[in-house]
C-alpha positions in Angstrom: -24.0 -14.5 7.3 -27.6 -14.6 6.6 -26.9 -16.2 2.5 -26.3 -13.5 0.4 -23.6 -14.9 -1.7 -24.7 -18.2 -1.3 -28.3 -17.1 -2.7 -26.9 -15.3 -5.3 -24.8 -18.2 -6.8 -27.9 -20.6 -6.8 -29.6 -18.2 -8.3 -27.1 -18.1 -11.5 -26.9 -22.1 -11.4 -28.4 -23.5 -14.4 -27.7 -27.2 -12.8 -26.1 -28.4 -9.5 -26.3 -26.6 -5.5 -25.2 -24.1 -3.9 -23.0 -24.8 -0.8 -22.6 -22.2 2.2 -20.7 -22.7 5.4 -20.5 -20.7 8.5 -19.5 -20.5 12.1 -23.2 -18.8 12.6 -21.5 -16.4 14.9 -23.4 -13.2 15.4 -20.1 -10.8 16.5 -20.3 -9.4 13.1 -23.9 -9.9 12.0 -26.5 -9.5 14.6 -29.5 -12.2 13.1 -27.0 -14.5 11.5 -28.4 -17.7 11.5 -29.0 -20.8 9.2 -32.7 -20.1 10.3 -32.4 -16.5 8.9 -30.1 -17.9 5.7 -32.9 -20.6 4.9 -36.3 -17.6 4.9 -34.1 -15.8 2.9 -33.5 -18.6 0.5 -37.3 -19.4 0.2 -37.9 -16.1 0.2 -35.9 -16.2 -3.3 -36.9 -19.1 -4.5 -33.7 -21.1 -4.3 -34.3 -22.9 -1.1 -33.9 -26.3 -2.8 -30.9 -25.1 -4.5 -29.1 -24.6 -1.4 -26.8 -26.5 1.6 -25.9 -25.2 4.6 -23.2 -26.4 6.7 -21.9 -25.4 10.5 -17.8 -25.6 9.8 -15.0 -23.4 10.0 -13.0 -22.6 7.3 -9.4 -23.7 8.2 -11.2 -27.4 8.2 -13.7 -27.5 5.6 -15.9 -30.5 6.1 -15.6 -31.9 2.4 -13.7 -34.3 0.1 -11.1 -32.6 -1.8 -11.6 -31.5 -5.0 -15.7 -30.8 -4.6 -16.4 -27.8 -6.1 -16.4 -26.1 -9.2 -16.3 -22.4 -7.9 -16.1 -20.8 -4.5 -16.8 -18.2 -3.3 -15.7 -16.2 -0.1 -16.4 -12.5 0.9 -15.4 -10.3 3.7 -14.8 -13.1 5.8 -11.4 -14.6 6.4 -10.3 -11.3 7.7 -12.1 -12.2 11.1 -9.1 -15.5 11.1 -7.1 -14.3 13.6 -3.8 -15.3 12.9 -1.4 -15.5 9.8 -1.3 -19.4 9.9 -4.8 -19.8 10.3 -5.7 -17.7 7.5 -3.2 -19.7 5.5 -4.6 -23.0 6.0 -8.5 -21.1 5.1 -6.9 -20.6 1.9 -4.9 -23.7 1.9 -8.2 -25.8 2.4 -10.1 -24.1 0.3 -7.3 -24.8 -2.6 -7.6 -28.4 -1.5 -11.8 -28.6 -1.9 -11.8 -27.1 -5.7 -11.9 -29.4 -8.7 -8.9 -29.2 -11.3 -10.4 -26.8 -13.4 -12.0 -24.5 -10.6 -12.1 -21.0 -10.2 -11.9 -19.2 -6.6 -12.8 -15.6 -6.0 -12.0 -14.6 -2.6 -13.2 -10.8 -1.1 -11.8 -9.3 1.7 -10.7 -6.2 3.5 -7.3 -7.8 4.5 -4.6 -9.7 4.1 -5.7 -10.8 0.2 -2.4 -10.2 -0.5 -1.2 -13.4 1.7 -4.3 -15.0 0.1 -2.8 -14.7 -3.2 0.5 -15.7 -2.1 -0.9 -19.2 -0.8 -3.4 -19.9 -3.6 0.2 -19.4 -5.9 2.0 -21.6 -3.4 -1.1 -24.1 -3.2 -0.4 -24.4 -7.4 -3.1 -22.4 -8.6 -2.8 -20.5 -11.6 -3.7 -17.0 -13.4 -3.8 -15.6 -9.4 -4.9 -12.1 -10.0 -5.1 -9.5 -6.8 -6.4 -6.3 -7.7 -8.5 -3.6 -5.7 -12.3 -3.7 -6.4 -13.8 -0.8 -4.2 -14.0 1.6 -1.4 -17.2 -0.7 0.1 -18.8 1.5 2.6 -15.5 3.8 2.1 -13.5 0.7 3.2 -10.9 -0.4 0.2 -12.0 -4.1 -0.7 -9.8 -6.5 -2.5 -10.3 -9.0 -5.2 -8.0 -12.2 -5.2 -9.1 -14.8 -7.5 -7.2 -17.6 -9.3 -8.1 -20.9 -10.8 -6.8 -24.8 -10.0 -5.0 -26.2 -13.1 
């Protein structure tokens, strides 16, 4: 949305960048932007930490096997559809390095996510509940590429 995640994880990296992608739709964050994602990235210092892409999950816009982590919160939930959800998750099994970890967030359907990251040959796929966010229960799927 506006780089929270994304300014968080350059913040903790001791070498490399921080890569966030987005649709930049503002149905479900009024002021989201990659405007509004870059002041708050200056704001914390990490601007030249950071990359910001326009792309849509179910067809990332990168080679396979990119990244060392990544990161997704409360967002493939707004995928409409089973299959499209599937190849998020699908794609974003195909972007991480052997050796990569994926944490994904969600409100929904983390269940299927685990299912495909196991499918996709990830390993140690873990799905547990992590909290009652704003009294909604949030799930934790995260699993790393052998």
């Amino acid at each position: 949305g506006r780089g929270l995640l994304l300014i968080g994880a350059a913040q903790r990296l001791p070498r490399g960048r921080a890569v966030g992608i987005d649709l930049w739709q503002t149905v479900d964050q009024s002021g989201n932007s990659p405007e509004a994602t870059r002041k708050n990235a200056e704001l914390a210092g990490v601007l030249d930490r950071i990359e910001l892409h326009t792309g849509d999950a179910r067809s990332l816009p990168f080679d396979e096997g990119q990244f060392d982590v990544i990161v997704s919160s409360w967002a493939l939930h707004n995928i409409p559809t089973v299959a499209g959800r599937a190849k998020a998750v699908a794609e974003i099994a195909r972007v991480l390095k052997p050796g990569g970890r994926v944490l994904l967030v969600d409100i929904s359907h983390s269940r299927d996510y685990a299912r495909e990251l196991f499918q996709r040959g990830l390993t140690d796929v873990r799905h547990r509940l992590l909290s009652f966010l704003f009294a909604i229960p949030t799930y934790r799927v995260d699993a790393k590429k052998p």
